[in-house]
C-alpha positions in Angstrom: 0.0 0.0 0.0 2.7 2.4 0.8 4.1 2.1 -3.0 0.2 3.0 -4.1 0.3 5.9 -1.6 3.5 7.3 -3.0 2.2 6.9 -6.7 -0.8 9.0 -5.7 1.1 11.9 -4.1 3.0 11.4 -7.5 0.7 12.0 -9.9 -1.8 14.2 -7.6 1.0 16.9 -6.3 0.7 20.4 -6.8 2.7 21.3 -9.8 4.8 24.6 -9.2 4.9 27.3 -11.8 8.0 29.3 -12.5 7.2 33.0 -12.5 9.2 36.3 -13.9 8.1 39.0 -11.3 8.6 42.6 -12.8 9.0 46.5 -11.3 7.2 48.8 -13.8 8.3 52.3 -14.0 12.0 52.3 -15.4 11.6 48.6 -16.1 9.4 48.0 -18.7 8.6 51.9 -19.4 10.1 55.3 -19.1 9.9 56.8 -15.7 7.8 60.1 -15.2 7.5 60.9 -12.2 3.8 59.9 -10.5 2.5 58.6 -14.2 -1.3 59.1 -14.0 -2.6 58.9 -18.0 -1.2 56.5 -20.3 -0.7 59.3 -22.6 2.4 59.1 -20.7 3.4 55.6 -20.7 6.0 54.3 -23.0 7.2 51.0 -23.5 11.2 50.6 -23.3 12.2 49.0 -27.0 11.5 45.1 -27.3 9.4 44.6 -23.7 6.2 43.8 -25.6 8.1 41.1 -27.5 10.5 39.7 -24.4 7.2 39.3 -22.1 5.5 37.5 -25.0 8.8 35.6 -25.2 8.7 34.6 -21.3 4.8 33.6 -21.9 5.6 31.2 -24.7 8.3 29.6 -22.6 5.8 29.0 -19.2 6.8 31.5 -17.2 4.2 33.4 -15.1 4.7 37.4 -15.6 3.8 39.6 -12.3 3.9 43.0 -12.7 5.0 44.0 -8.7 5.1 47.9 -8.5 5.2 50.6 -5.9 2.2 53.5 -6.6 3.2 55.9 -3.7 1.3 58.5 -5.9 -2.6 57.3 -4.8 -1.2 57.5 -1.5 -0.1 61.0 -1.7 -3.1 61.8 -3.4 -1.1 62.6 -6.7 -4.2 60.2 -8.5 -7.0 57.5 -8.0 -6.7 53.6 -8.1 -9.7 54.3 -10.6 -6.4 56.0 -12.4 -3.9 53.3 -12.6 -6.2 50.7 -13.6 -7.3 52.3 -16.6 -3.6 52.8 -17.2 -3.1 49.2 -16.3 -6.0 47.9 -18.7 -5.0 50.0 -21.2 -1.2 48.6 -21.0 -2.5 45.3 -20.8 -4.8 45.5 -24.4 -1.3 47.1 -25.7 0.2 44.0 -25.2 -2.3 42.3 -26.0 -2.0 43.4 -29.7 1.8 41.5 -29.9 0.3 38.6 -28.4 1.9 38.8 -24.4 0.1 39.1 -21.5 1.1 40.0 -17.4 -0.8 37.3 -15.4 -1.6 39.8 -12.4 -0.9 43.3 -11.1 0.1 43.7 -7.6 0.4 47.3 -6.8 1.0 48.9 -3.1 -0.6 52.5 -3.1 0.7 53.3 0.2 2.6 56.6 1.2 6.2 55.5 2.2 6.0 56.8 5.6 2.9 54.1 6.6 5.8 51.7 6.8 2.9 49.1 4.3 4.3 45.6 4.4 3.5 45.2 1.0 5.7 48.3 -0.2 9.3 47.6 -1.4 11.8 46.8 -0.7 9.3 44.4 1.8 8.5 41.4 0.0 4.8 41.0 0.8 3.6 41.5 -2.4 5.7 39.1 -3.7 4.7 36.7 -1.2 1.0 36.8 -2.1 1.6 36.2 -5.4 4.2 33.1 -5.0 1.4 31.7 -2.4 -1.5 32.4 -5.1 0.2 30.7 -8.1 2.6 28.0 -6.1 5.5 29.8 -7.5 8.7 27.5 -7.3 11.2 30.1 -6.2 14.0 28.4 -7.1 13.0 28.8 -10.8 12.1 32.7 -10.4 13.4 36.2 -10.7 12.5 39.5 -9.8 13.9 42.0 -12.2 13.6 45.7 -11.2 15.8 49.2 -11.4 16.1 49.5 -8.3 18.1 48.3 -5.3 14.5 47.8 -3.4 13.4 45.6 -6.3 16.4 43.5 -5.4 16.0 43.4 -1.5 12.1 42.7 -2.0 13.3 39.6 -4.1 16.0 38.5 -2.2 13.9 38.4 1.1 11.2 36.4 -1.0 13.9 34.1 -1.7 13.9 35.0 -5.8 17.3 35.2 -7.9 16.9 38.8 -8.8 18.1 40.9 -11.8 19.0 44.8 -11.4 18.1 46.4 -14.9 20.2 49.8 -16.3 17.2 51.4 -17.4 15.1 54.1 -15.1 17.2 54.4 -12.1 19.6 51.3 -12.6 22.3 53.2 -13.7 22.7 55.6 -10.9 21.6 52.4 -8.6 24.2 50.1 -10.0 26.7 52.8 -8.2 25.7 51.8 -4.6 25.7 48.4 -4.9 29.2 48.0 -3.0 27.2 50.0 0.0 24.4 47.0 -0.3 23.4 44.6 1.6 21.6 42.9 -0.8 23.4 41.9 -4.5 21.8 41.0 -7.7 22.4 38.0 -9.1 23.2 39.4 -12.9 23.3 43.3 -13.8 21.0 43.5 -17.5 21.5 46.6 -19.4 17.7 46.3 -20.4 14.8 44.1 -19.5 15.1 42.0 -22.9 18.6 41.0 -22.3 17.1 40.7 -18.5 15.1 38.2 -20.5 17.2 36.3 -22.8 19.4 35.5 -19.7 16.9 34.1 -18.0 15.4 31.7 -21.2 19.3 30.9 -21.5 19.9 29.8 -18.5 17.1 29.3 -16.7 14.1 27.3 -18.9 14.0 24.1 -17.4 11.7 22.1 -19.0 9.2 19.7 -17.4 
């Protein structure tokens, strides 16, 4: 019976997914400062194509960002979503999709758990979609990005678009180090498909 039991748990197991976690603003698009109309928002070159690229090869995409501006009263949650919806039927149109949005709109003095660099948002999502962590990244522009996925147990990836740059210079002052340094999401991308696409 044990051999029938162990079969079972076998074939009946929860199968993990492996999951790309991304920061928005200066990750996949140009920073502005407090974006509230998607007049504003502007793809970096080749994102559209690179997410579609980590949807054909299994991976869960989770858009993980920071929205300090509903919490400063800079715009609405009504706001971003249409932003958000309207991103989402932009890719749409090359055929890639993000499988969820998590976004904190706290004010960084409210100490949110869910506000990076904590990793709580991160957390919700690896619980909700049984993310196998050891087959994950979190890719971001900033240092937080990298301490949120390190404390979620992620390998992480620190982009040189947005702030990454200017970020990249502090790194010997951090506690927390990137696994690889990307000069832009899609070679953030190609990395991870190179290195990283174990099939089942």
């Amino acid at each position: 019976m044990k051999w029938l039991k162990k079969l079972f748990l076998m074939v009946f197991r929860e199968k993990k997914n492996k999951a790309v976690f991304l920061d928005r603003d200066g990750t996949i698009n140009q920073s502005v400062p407090y974006l509230n109309n998607y007049a504003d928002f502007v793809f970096f070159n080749g994102v559209r194509s690179s997410i579609r690229n980590l949807n054909e090869s299994g991976f869960k995409v989770i858009l993980i960002t920071n929205q300090s501006g509903i919490g400063r009263g800079f715009f609405g949650k009504s706001d971003l979503h249409l932003i958000h919806s309207a991103m989402n039927k932009d890719l749409e149109l090359v055929g890639a999709k993000i499988d969820e949005i998590y976004y904190c709109p706290c004010h960084p003095s409210g100490n949110c758990p869910n506000r990076k660099p904590s990793p709580g948002m991160l957390k919700s999502a690896i619980s909700k979609y049984s993310i196998d962590i050891e087959a994950s990244f979190m890719v971001g522009d900033r240092l937080i990005d990298v301490e949120a996925g390190i404390r979620a147990d992620l390998r992480t990836i620190l982009v040189m678009t947005g702030y990454g740059k200017d970020e990249s210079y502090l790194l010997d002052k951090s506690k927390f180090t990137p696994d690889f340094l990307a000069s832009d999401l899609n070679i953030a991308v190609k990395f991870i498909l190179e290195n990283y696409d174990i099939k089942d």
